[in-house]
DOKE-459919 format. One line per 10 residues: number of its first residue (from 0); their letters; for each residue z, x negated, y negated of N, C-alpha, C. Coordinates in nm, 3 decimals. Layout:
// residues N
NUM	a	Z,X,Y,Z,X,Y,Z,X,Y; ...;
//
This chain:
// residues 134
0	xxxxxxxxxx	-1.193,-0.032,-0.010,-1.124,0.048,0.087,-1.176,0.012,0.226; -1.105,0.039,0.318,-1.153,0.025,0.422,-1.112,0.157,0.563; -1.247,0.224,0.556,-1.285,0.307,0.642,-1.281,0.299,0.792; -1.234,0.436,0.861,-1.216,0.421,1.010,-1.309,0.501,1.046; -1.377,0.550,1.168,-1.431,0.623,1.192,-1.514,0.637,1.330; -1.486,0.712,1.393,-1.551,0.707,1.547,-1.696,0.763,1.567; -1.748,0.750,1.652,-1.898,0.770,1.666,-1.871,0.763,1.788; -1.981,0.857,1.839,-2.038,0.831,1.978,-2.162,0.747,1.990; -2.269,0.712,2.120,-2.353,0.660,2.108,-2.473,0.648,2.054; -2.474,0.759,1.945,-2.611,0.801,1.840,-2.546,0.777,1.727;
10	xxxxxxxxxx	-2.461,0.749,1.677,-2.372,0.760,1.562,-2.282,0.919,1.530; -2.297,1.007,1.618,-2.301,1.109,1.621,-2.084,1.115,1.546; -2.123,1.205,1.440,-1.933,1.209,1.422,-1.869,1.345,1.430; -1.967,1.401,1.439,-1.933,1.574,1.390,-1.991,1.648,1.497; -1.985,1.818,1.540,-2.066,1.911,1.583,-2.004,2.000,1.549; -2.075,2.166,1.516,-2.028,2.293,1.427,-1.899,2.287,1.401; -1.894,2.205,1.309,-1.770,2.206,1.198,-1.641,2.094,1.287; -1.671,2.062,1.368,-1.522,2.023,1.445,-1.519,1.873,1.522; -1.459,1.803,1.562,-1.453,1.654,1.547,-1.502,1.677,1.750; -1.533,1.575,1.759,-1.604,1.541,1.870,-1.490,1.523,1.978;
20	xxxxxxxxxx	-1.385,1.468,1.963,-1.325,1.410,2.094,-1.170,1.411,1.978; -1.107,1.380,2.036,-0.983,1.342,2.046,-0.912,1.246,2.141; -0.820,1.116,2.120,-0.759,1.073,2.204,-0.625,0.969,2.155; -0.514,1.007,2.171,-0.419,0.936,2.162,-0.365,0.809,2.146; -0.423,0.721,2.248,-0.433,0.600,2.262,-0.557,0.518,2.162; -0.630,0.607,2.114,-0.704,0.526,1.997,-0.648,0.494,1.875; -0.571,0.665,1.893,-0.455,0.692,1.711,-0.352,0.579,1.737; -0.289,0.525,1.864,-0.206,0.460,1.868,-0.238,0.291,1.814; -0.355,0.295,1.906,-0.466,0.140,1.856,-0.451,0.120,1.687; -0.500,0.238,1.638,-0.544,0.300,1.466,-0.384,0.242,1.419;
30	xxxxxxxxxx	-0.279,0.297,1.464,-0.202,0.296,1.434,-0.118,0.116,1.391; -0.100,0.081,1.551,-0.109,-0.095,1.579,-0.176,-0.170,1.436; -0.303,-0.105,1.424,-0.410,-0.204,1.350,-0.356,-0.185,1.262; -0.324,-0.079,1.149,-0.264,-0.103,1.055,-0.138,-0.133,1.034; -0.079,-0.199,1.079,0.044,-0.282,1.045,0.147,-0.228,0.964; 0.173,-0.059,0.968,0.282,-0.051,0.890,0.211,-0.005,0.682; 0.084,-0.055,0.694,0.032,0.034,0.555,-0.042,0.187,0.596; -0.036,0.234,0.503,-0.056,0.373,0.497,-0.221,0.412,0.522; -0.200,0.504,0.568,-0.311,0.582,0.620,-0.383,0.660,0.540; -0.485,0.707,0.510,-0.532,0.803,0.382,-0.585,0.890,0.497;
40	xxxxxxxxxx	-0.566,1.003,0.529,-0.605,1.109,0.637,-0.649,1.259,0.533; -0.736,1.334,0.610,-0.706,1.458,0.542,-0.631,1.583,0.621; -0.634,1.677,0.571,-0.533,1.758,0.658,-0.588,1.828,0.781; -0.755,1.817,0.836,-0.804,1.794,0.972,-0.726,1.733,1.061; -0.710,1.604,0.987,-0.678,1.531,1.046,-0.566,1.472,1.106; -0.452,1.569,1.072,-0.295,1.546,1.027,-0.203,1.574,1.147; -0.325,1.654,1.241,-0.222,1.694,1.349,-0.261,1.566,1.486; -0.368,1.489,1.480,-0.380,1.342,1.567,-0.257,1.243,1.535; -0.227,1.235,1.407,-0.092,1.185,1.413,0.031,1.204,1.423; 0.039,1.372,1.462,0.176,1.382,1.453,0.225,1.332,1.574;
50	xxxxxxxxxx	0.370,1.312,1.591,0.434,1.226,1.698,0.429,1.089,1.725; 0.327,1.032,1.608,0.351,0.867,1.569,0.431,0.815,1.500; 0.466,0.716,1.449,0.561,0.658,1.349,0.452,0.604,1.248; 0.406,0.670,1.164,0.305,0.618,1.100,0.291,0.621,0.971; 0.256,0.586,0.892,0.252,0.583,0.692,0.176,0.680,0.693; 0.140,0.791,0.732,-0.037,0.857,0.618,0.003,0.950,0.527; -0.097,0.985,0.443,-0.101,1.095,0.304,-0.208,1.140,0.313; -0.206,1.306,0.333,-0.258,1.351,0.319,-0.350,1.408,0.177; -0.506,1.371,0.184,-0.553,1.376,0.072,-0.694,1.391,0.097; -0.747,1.564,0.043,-0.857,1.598,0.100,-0.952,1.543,0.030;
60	xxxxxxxxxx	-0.946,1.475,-0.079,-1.059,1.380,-0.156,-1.059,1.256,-0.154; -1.013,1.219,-0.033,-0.950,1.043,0.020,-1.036,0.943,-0.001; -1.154,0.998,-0.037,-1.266,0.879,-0.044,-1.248,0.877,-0.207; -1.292,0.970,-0.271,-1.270,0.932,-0.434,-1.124,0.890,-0.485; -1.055,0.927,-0.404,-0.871,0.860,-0.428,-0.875,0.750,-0.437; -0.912,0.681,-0.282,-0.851,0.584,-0.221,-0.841,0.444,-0.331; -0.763,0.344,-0.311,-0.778,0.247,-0.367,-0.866,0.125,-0.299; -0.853,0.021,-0.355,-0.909,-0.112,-0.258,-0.832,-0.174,-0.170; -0.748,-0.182,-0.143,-0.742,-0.167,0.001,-0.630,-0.095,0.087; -0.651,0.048,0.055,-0.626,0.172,0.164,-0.727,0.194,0.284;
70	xxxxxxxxxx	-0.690,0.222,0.395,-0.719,0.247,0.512,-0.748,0.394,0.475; -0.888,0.461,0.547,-0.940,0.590,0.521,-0.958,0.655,0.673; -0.916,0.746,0.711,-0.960,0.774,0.876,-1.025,0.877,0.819; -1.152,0.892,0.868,-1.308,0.978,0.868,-1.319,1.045,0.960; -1.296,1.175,0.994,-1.358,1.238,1.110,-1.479,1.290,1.030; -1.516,1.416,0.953,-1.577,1.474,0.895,-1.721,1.444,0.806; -1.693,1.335,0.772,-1.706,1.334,0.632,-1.811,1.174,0.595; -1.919,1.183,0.611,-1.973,1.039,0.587,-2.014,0.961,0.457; -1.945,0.832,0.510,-1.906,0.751,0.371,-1.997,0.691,0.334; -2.133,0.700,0.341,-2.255,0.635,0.273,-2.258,0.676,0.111;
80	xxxxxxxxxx	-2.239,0.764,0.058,-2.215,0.779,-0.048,-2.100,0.732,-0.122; -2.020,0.602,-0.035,-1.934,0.552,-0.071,-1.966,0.411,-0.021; -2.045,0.353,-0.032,-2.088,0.226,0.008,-2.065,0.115,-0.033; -2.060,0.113,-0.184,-2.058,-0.005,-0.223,-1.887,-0.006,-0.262; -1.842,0.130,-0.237,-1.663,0.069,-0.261,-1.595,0.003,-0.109; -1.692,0.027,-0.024,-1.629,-0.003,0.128,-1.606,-0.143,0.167; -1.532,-0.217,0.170,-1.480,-0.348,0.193,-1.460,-0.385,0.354; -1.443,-0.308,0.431,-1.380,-0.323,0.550,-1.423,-0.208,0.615; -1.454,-0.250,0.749,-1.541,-0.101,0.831,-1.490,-0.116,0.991; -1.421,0.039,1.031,-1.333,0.009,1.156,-1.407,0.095,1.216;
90	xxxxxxxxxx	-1.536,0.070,1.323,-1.608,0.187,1.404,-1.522,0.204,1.583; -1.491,0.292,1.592,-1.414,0.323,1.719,-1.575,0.365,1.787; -1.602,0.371,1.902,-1.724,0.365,1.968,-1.675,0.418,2.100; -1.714,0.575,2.123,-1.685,0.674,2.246,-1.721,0.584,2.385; -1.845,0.552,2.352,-1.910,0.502,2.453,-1.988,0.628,2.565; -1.998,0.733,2.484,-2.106,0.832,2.562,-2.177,0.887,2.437; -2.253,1.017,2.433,-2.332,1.063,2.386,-2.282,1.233,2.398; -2.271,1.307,2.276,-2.210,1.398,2.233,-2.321,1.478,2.141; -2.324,1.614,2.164,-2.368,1.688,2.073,-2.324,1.675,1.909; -2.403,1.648,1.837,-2.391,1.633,1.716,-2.480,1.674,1.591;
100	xxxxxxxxxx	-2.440,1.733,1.501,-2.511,1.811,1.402,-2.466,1.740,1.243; -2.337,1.578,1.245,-2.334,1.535,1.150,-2.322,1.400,1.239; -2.385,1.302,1.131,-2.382,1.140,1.165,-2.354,1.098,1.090; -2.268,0.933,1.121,-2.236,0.833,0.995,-2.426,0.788,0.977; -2.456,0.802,0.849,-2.533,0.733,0.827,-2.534,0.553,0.737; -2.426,0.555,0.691,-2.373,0.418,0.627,-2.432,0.292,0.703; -2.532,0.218,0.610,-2.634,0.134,0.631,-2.508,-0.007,0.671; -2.511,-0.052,0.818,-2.339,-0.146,0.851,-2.433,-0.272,0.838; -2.582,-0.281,0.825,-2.611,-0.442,0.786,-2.541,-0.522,0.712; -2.475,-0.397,0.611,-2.467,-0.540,0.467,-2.280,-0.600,0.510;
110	xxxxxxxxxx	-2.252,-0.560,0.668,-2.101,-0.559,0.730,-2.141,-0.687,0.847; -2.005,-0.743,0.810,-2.034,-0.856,0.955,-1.918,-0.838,0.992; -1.940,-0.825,1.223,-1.851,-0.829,1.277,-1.741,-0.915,1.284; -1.616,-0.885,1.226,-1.507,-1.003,1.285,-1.413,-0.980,1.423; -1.448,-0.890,1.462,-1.387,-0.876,1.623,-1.417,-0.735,1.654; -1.386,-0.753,1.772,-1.403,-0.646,1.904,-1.329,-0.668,2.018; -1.271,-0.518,1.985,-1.163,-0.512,2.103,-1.192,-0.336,2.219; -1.189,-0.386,2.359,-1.207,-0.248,2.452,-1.096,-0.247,2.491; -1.103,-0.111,2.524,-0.973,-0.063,2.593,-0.961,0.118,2.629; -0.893,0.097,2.729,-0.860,0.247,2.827,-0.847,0.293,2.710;
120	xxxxxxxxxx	-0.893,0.490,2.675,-0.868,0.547,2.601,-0.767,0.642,2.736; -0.733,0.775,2.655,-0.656,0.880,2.714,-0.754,0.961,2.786; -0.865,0.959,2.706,-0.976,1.078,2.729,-1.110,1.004,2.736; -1.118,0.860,2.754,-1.215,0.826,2.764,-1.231,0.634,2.870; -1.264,0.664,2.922,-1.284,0.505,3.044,-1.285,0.386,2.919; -1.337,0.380,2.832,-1.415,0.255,2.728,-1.424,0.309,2.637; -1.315,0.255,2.501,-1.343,0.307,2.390,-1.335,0.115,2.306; -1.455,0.095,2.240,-1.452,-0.004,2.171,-1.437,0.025,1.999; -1.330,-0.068,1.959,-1.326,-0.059,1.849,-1.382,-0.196,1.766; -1.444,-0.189,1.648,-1.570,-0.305,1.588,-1.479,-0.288,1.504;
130	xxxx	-1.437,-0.441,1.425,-1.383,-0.430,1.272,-1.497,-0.558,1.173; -1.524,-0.486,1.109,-1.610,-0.530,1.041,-1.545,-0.541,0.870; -1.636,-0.664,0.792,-1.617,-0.663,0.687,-1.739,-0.701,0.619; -1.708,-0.722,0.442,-1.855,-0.775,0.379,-1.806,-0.897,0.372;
//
């Protein structure tokens, strides 16, 4: 599978219960990148896409669902306990530093970068997205 997931500059993904940021133009990026295959989202997550033209299914156990190669968007929820099914790793990168009380901890050594792309967010000057694979 291959996992999406934003971080700020600590790895930071979470604070009391609720997603860090929001921004449009990343979902749109998210969107671009996947080419028309489907999205595995949970229902957090359901209202960042509405008003896109986009594949997703909603599915609050998306990590034990998913197949090999479904696209997973992560706000919540860290996929280290899903490590060795992860094939492909999409880190969106705030580019500031955010209160946070949950982190990706998912060890990205055993991931090598195949590109990097910046760009204007809605809500943010520099949002870099890393796509990584094994």
């Amino acid at each position: 599978m291959i996992v999406v997931i934003c971080v700020d500059d600590k790895n930071g993904i979470g604070f009391n219960r609720r997603r860090q940021s929001r921004d449009r133009l990343l979902i749109a990026d998210l969107v671009e990148y996947s080419q028309g295959r489907k999205i595995l989202i949970s229902g957090y997550s359901a209202t960042l896409f509405s008003g896109f033209e986009v594949n997703t299914e909603i599915r609050e156990n998306l990590l034990d669902e998913a197949g090999e190669d479904d696209i997973c968007f992560l706000e919540n929820v860290d996929p280290a306990p899903y490590a060795d099914r992860i094939s492909g790793l999409v880190i969106y990168r705030w580019n500031r530093h955010y209160p946070s009380d949950k982190w990706l901890s998912l060890d990205t050594t055993a991931f090598r970068t195949v590109s990097v792309k910046e760009f204007e967010g809605s809500s943010h000057e520099c949002i870099t997205r890393e796509e990584m694979t094994r």
